[in-house]
N, CA, C and O atoms as a CHARMM CRD file, in Angstrom:
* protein
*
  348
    1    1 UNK  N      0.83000  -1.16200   0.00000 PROA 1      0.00000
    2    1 UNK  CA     0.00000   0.00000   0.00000 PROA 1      0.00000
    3    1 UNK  C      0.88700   1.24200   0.00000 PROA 1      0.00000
    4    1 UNK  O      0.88800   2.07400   0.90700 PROA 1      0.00000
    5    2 UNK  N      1.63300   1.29100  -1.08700 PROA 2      0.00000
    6    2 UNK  CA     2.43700   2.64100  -1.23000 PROA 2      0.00000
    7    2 UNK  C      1.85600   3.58900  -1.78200 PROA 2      0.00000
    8    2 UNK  O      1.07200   3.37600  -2.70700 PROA 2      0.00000
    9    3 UNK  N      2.11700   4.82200  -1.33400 PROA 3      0.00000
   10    3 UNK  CA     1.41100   5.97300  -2.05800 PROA 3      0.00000
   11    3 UNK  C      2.63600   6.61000  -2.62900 PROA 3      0.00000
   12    3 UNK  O      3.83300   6.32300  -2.65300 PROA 3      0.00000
   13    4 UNK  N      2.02600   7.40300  -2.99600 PROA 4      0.00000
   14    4 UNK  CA     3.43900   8.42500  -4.42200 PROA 4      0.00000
   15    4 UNK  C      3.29800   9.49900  -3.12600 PROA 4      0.00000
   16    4 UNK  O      2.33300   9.38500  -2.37100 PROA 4      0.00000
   17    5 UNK  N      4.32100  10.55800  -2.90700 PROA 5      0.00000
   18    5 UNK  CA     4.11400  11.87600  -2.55400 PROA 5      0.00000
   19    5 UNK  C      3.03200  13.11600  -3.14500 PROA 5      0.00000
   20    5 UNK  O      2.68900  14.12300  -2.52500 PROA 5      0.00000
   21    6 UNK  N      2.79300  12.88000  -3.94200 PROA 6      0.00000
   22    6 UNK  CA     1.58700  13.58400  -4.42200 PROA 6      0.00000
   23    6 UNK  C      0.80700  13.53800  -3.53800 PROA 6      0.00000
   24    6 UNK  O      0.39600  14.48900  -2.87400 PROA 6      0.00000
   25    7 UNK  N      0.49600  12.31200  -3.43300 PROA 7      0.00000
   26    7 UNK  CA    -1.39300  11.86000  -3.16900 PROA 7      0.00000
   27    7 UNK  C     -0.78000  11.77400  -1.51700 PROA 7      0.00000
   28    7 UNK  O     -1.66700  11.83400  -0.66500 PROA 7      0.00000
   29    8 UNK  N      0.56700  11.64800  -1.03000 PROA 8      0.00000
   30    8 UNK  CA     0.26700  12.20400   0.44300 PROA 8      0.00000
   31    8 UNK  C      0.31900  13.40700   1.05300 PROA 8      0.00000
   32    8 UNK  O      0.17100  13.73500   2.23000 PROA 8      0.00000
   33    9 UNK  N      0.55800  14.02000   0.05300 PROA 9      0.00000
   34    9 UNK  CA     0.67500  15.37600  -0.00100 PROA 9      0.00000
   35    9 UNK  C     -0.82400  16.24400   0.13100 PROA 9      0.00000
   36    9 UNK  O     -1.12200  17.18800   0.86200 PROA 9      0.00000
   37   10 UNK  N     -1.47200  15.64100  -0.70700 PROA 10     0.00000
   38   10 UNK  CA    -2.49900  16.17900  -1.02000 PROA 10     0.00000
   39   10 UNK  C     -3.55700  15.83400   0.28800 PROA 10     0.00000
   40   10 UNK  O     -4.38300  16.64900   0.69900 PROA 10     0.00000
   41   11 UNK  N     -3.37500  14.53700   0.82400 PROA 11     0.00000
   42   11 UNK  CA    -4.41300  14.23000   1.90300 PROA 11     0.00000
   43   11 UNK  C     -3.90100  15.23400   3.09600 PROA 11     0.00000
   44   11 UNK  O     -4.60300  15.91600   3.84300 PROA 11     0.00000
   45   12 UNK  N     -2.44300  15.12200   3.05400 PROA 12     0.00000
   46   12 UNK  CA    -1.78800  16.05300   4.30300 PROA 12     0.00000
   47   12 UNK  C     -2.57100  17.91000   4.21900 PROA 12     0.00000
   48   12 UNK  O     -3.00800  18.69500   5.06200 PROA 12     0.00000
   49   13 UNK  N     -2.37500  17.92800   2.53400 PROA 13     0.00000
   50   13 UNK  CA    -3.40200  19.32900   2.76500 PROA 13     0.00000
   51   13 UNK  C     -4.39100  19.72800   2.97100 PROA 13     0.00000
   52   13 UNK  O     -4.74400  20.84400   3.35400 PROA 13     0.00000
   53   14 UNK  N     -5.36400  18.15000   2.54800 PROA 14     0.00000
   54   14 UNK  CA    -6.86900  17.93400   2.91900 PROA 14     0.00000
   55   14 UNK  C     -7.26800  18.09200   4.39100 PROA 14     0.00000
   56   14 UNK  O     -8.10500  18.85600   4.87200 PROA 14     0.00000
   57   15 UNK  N     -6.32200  17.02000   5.11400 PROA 15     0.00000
   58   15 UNK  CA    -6.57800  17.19700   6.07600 PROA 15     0.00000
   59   15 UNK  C     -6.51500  18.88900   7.16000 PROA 15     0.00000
   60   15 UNK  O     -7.38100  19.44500   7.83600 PROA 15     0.00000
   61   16 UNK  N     -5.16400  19.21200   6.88200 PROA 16     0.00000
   62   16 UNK  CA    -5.15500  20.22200   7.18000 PROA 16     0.00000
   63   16 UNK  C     -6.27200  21.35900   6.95300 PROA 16     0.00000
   64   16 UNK  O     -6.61400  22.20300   7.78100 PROA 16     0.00000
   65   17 UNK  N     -6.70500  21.21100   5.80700 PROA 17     0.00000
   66   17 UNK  CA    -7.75200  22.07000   5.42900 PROA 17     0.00000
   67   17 UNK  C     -9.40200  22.01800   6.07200 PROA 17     0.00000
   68   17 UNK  O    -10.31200  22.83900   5.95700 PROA 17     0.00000
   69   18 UNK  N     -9.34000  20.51400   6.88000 PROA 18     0.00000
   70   18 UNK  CA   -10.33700  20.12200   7.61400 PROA 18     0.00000
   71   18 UNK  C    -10.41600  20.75200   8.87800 PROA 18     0.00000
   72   18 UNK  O    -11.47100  21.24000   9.28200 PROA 18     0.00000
   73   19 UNK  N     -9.23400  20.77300   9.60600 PROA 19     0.00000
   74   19 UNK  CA    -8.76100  21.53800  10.74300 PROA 19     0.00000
   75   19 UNK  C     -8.83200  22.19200  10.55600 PROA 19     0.00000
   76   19 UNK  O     -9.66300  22.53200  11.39700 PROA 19     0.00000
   77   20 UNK  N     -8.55900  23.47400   9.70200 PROA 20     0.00000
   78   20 UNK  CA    -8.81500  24.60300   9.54800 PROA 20     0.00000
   79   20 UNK  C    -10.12900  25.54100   9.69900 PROA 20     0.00000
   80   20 UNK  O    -10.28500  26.62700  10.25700 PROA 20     0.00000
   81   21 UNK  N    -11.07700  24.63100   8.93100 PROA 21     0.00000
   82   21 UNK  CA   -12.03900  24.73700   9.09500 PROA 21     0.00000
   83   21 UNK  C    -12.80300  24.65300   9.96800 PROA 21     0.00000
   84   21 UNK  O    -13.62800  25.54000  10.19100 PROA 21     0.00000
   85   22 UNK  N    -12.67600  23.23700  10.87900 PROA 22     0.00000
   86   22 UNK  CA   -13.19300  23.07000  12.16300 PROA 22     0.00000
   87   22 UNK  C    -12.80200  24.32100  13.22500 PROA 22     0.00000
   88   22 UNK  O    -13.61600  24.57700  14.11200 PROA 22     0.00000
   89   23 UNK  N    -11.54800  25.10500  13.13200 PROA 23     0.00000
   90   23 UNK  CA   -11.29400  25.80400  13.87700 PROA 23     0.00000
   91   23 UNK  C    -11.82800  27.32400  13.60100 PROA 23     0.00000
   92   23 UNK  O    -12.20000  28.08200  14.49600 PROA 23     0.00000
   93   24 UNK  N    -11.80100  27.64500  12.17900 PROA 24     0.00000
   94   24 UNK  CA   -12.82900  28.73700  11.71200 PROA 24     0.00000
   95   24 UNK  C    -14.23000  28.38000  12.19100 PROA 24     0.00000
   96   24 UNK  O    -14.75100  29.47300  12.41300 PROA 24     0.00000
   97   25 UNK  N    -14.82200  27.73700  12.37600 PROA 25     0.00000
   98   25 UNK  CA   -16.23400  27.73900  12.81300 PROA 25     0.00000
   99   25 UNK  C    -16.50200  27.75900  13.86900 PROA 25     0.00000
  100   25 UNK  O    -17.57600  28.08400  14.37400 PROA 25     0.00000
  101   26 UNK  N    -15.25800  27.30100  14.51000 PROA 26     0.00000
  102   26 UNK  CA   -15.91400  26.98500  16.64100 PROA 26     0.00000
  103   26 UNK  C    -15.28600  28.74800  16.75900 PROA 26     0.00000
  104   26 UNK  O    -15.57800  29.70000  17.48300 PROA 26     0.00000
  105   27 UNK  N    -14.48700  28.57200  15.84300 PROA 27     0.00000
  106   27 UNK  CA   -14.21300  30.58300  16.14000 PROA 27     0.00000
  107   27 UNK  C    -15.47800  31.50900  16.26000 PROA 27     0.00000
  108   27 UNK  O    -16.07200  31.89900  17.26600 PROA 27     0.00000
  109   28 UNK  N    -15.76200  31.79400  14.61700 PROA 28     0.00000
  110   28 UNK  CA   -17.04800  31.85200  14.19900 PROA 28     0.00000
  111   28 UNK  C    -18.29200  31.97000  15.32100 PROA 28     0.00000
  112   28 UNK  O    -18.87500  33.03600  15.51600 PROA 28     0.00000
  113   29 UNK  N    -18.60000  30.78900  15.99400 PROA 29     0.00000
  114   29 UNK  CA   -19.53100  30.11200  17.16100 PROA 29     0.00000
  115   29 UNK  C    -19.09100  31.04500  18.39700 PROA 29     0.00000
  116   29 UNK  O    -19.97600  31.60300  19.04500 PROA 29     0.00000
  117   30 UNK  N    -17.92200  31.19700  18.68900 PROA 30     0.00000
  118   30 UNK  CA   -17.58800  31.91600  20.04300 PROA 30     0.00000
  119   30 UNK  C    -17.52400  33.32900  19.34200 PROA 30     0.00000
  120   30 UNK  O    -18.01300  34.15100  20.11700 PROA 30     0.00000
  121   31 UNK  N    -17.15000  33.85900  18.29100 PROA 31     0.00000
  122   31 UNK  CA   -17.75500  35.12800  18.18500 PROA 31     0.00000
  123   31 UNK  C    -18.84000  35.93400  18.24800 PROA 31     0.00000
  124   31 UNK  O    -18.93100  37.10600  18.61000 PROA 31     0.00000
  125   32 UNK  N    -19.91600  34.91900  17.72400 PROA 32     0.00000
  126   32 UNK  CA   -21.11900  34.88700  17.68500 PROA 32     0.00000
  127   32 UNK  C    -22.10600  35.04400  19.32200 PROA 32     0.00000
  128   32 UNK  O    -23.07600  35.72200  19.66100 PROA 32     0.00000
  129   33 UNK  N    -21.37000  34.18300  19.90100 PROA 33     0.00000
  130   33 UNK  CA   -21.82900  34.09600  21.68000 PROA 33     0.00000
  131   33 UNK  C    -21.44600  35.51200  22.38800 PROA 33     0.00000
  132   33 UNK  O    -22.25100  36.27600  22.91900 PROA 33     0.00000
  133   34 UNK  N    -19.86000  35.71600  22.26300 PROA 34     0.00000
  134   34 UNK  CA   -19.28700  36.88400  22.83600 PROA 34     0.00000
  135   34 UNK  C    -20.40100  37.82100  22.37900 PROA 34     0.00000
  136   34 UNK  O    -21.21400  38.04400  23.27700 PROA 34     0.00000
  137   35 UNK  N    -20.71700  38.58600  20.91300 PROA 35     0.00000
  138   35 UNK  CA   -21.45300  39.71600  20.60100 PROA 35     0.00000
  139   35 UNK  C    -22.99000  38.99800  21.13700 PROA 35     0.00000
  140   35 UNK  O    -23.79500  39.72100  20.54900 PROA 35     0.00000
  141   36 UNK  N    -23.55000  38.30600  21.67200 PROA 36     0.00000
  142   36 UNK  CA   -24.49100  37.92900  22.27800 PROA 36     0.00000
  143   36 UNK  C    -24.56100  38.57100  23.71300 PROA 36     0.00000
  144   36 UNK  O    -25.45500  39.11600  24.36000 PROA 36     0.00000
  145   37 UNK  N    -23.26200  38.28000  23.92900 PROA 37     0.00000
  146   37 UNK  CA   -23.03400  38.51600  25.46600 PROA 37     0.00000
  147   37 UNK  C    -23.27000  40.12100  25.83800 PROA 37     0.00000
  148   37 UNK  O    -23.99300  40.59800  26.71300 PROA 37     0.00000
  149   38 UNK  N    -22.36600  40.82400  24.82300 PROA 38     0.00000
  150   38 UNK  CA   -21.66500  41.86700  24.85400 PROA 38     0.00000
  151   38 UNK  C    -23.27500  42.38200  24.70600 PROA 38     0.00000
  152   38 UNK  O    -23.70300  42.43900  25.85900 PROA 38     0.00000
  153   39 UNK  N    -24.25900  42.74900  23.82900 PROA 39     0.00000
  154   39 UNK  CA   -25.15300  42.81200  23.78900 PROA 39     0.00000
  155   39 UNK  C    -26.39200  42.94800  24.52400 PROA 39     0.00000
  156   39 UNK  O    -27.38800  43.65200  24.35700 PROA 39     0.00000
  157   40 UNK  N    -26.11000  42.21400  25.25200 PROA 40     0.00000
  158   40 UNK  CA   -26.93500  41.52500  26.39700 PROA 40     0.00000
  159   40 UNK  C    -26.35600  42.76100  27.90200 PROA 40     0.00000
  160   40 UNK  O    -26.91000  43.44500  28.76200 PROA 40     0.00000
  161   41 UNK  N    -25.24900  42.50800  27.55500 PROA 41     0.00000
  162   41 UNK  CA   -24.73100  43.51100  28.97000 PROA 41     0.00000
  163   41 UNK  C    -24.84200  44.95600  28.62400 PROA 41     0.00000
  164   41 UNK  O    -25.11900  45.90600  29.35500 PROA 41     0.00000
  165   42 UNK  N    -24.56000  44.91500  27.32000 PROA 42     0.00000
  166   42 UNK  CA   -25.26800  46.60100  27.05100 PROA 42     0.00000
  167   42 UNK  C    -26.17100  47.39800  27.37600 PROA 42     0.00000
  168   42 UNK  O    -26.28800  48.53300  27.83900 PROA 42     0.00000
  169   43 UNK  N    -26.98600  46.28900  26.92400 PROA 43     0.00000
  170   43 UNK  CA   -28.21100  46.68700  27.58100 PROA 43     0.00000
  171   43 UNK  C    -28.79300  46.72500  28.89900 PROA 43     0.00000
  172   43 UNK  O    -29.60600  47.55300  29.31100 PROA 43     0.00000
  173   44 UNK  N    -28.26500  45.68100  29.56300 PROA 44     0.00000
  174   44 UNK  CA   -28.19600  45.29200  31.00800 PROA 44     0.00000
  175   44 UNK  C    -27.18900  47.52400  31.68400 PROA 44     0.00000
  176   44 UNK  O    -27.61300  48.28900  32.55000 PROA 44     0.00000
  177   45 UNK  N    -26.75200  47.58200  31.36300 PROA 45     0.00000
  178   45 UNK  CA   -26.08100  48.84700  31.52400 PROA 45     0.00000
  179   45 UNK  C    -26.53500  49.89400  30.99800 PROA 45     0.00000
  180   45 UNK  O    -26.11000  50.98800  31.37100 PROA 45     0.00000
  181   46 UNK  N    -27.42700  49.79400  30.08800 PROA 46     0.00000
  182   46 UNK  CA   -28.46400  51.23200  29.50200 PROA 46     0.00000
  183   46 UNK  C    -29.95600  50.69900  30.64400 PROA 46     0.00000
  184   46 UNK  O    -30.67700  51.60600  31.05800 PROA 46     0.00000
  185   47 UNK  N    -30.14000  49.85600  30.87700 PROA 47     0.00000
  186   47 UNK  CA   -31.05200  49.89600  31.90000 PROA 47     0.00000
  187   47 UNK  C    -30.26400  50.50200  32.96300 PROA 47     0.00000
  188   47 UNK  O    -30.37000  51.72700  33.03300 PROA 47     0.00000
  189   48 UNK  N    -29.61600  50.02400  33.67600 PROA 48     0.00000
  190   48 UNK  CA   -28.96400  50.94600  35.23200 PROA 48     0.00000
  191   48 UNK  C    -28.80500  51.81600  34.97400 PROA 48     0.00000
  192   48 UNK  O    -29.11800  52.53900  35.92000 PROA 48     0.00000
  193   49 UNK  N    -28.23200  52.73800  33.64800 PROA 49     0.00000
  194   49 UNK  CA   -28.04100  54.15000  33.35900 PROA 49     0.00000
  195   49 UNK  C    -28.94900  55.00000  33.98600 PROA 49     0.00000
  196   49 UNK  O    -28.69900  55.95900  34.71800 PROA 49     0.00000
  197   50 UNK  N    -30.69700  54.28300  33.41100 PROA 50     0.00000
  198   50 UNK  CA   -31.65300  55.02500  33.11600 PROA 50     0.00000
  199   50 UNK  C    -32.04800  55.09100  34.66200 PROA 50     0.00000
  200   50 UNK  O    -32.56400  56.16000  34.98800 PROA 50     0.00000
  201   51 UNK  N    -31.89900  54.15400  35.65500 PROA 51     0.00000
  202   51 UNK  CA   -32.03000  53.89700  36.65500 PROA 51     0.00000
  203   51 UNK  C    -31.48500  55.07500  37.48300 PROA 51     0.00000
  204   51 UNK  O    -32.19700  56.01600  37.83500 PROA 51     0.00000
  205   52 UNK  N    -30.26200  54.96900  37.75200 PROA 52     0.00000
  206   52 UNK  CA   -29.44400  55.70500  37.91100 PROA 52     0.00000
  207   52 UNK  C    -29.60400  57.54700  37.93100 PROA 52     0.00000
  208   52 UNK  O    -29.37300  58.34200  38.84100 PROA 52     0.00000
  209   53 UNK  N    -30.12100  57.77900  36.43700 PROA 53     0.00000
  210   53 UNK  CA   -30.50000  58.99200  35.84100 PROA 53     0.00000
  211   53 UNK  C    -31.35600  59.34000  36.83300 PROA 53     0.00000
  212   53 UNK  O    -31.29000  60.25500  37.65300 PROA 53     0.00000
  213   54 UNK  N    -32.62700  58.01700  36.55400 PROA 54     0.00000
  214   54 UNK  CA   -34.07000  58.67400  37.64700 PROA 54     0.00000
  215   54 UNK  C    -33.51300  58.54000  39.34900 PROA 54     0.00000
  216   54 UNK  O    -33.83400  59.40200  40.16800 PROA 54     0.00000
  217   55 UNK  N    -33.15500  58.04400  39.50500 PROA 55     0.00000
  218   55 UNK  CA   -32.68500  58.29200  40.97600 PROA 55     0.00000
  219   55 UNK  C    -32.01300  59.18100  41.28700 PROA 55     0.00000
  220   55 UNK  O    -32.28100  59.78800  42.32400 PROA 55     0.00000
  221   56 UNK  N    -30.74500  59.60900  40.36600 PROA 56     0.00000
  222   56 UNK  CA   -29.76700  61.40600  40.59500 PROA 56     0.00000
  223   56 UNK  C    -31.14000  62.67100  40.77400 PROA 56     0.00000
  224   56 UNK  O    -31.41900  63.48500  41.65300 PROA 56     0.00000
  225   57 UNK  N    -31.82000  62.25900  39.28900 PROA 57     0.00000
  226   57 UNK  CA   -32.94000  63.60700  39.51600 PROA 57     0.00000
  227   57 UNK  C    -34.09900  63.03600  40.43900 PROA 57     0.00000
  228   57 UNK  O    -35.10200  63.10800  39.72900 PROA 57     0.00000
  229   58 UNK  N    -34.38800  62.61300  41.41900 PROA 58     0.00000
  230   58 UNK  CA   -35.09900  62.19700  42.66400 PROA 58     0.00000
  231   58 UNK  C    -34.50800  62.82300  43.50300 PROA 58     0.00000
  232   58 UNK  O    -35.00000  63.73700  44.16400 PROA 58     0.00000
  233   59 UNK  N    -33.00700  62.27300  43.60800 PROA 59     0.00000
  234   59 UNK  CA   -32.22300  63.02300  44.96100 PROA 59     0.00000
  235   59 UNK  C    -32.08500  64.42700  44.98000 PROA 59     0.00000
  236   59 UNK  O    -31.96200  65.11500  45.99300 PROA 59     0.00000
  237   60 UNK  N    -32.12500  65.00500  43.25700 PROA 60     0.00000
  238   60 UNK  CA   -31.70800  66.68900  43.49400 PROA 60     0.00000
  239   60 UNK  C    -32.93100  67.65700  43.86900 PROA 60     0.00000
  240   60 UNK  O    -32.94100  68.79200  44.34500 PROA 60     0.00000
  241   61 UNK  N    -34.47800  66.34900  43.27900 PROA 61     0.00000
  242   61 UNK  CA   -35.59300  67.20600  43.56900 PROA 61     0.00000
  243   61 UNK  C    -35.66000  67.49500  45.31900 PROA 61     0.00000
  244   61 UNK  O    -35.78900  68.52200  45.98400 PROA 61     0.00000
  245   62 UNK  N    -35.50400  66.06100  45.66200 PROA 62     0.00000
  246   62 UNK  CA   -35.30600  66.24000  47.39400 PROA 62     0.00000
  247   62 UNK  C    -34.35300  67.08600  47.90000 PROA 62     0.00000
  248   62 UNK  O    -34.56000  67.73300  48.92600 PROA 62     0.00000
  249   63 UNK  N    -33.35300  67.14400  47.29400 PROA 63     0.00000
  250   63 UNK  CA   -32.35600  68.43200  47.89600 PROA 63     0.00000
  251   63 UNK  C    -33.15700  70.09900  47.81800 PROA 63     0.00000
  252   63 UNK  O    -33.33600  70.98400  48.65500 PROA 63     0.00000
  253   64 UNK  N    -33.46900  69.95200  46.46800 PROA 64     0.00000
  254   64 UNK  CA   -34.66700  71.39700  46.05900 PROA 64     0.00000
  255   64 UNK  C    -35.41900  71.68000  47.60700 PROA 64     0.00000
  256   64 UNK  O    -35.25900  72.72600  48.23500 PROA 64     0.00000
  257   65 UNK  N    -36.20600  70.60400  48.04000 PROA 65     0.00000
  258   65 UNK  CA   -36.99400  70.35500  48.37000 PROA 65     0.00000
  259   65 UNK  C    -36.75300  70.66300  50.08900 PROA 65     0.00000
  260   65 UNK  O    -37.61800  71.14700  50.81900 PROA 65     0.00000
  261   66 UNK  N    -35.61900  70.33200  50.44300 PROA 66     0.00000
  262   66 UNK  CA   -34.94500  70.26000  51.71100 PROA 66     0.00000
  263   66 UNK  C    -34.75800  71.73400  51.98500 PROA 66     0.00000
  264   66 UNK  O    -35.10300  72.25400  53.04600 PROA 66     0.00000
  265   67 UNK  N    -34.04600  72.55900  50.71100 PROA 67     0.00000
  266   67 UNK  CA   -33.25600  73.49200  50.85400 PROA 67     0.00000
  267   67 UNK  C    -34.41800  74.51900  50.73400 PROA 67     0.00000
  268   67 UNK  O    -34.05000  75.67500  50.93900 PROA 67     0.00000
  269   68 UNK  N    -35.35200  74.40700  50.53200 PROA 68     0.00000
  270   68 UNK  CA   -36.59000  75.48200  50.48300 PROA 68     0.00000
  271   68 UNK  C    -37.12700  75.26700  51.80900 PROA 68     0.00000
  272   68 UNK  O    -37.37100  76.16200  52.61900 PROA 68     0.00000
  273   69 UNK  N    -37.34400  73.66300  52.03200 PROA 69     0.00000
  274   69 UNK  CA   -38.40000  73.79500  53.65900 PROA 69     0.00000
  275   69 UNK  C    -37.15200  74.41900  54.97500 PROA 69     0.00000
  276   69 UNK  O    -37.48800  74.94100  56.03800 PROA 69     0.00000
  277   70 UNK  N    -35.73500  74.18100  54.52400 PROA 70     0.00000
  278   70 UNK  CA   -34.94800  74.89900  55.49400 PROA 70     0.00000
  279   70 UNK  C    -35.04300  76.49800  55.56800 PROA 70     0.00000
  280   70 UNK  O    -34.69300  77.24200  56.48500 PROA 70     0.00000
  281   71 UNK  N    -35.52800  76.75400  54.52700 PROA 71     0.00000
  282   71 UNK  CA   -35.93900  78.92000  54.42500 PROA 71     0.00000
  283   71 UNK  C    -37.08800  79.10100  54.90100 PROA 71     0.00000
  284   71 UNK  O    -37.24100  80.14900  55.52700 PROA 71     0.00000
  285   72 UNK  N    -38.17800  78.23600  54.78300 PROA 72     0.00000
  286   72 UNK  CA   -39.22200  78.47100  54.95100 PROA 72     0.00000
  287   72 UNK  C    -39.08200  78.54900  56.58100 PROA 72     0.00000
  288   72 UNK  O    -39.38500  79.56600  57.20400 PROA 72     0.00000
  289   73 UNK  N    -38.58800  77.35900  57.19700 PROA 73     0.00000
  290   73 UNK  CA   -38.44200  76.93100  58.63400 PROA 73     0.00000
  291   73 UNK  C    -37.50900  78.21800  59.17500 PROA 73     0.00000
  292   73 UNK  O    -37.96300  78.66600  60.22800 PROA 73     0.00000
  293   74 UNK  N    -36.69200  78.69300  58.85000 PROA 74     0.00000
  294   74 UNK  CA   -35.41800  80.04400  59.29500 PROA 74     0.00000
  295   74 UNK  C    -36.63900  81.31400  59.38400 PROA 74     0.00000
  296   74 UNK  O    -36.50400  82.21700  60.20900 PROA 74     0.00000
  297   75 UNK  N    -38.03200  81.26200  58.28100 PROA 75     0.00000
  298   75 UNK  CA   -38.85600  82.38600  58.19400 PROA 75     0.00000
  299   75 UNK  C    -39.69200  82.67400  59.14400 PROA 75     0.00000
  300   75 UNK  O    -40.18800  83.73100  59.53500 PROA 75     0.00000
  301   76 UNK  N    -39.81000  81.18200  59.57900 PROA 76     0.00000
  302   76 UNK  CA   -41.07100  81.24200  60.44600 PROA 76     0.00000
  303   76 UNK  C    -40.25800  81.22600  61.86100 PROA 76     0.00000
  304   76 UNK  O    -40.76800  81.97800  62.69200 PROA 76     0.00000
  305   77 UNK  N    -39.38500  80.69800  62.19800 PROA 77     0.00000
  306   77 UNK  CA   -38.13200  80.93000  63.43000 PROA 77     0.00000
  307   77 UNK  C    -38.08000  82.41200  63.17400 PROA 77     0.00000
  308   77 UNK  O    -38.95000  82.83200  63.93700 PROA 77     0.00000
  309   78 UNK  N    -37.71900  83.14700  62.73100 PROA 78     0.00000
  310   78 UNK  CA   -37.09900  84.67400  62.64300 PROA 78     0.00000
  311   78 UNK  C    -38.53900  85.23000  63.23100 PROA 78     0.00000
  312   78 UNK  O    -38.60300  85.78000  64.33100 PROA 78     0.00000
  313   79 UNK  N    -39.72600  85.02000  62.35000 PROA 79     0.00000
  314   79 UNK  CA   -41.61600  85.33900  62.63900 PROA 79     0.00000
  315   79 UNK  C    -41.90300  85.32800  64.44300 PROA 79     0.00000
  316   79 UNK  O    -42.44000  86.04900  65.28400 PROA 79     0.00000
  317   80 UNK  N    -41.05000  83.81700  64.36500 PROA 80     0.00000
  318   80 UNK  CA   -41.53600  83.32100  66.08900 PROA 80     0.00000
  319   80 UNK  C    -40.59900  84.44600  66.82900 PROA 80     0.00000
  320   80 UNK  O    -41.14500  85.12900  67.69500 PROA 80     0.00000
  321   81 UNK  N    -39.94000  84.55400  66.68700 PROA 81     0.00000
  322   81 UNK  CA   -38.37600  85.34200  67.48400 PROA 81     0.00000
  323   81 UNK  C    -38.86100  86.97700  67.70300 PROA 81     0.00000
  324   81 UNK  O    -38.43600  87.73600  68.57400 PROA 81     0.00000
  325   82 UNK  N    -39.75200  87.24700  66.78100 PROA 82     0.00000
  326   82 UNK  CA   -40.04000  88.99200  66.97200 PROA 82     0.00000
  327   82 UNK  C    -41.02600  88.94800  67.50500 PROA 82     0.00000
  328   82 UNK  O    -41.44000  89.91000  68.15200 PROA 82     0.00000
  329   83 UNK  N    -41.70100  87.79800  67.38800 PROA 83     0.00000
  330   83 UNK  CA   -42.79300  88.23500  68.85400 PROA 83     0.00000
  331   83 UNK  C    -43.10300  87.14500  69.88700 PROA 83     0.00000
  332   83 UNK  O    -43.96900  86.36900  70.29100 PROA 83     0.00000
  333   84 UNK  N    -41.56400  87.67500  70.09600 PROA 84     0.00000
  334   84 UNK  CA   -41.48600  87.00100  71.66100 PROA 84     0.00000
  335   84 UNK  C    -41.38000  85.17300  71.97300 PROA 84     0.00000
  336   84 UNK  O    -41.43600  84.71500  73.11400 PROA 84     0.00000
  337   85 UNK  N    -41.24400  84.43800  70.90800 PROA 85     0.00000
  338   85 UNK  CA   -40.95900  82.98800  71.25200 PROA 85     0.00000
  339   85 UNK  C    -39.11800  83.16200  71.76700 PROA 85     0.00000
  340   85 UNK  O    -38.29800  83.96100  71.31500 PROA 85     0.00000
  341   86 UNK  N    -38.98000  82.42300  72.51600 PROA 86     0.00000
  342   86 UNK  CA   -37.66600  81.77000  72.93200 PROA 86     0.00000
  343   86 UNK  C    -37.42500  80.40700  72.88800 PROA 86     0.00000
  344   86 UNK  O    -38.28000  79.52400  72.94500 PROA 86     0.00000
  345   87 UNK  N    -36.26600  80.27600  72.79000 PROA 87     0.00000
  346   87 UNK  CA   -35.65800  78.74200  72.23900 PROA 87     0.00000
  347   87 UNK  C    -35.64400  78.10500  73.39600 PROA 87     0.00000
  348   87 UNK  O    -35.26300  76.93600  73.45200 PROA 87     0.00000
């Protein structure tokens, strides 16, 4: 069962060319997963953004909110103080 160099040549490139392939596709396959992934967490992170967003402007309305009932409270302390309340 002798072969010529040609024809082992040629299976040696076949084969090789099989491997090649097998390894382009499981590539292929894990590229495919990664931009799945990547995707997936993107979005997972434009949700918390938005989260995030509404909770910063929650906290600044409450600061608004703090920093007015503290004037209001200094107005009516100063009100109490001129006629005659003591601390």
């Amino acid at each position: 069962m002798k072969k010529d160099i040609a024809t082992l040549l040629a299976e040696e490139i076949n084969l090789q060319k099989n491997v090649t392939d097998d390894v382009l596709n499981r590539t292929k396959a894990l590229i495919m997963s990664a931009k799945r992934a990547s995707s997936h967490y993107q979005k997972e992170s434009e949700k918390c953004n938005i989260g995030i967003d509404t909770c910063e402007g929650g906290r600044e309305k409450a600061e608004a909110a703090l920093i007015e009932e503290r004037k209001l409270s200094a107005l009516w302390e100063t009100r109490a103080i001129e006629f005659g309340w003591k601390d």
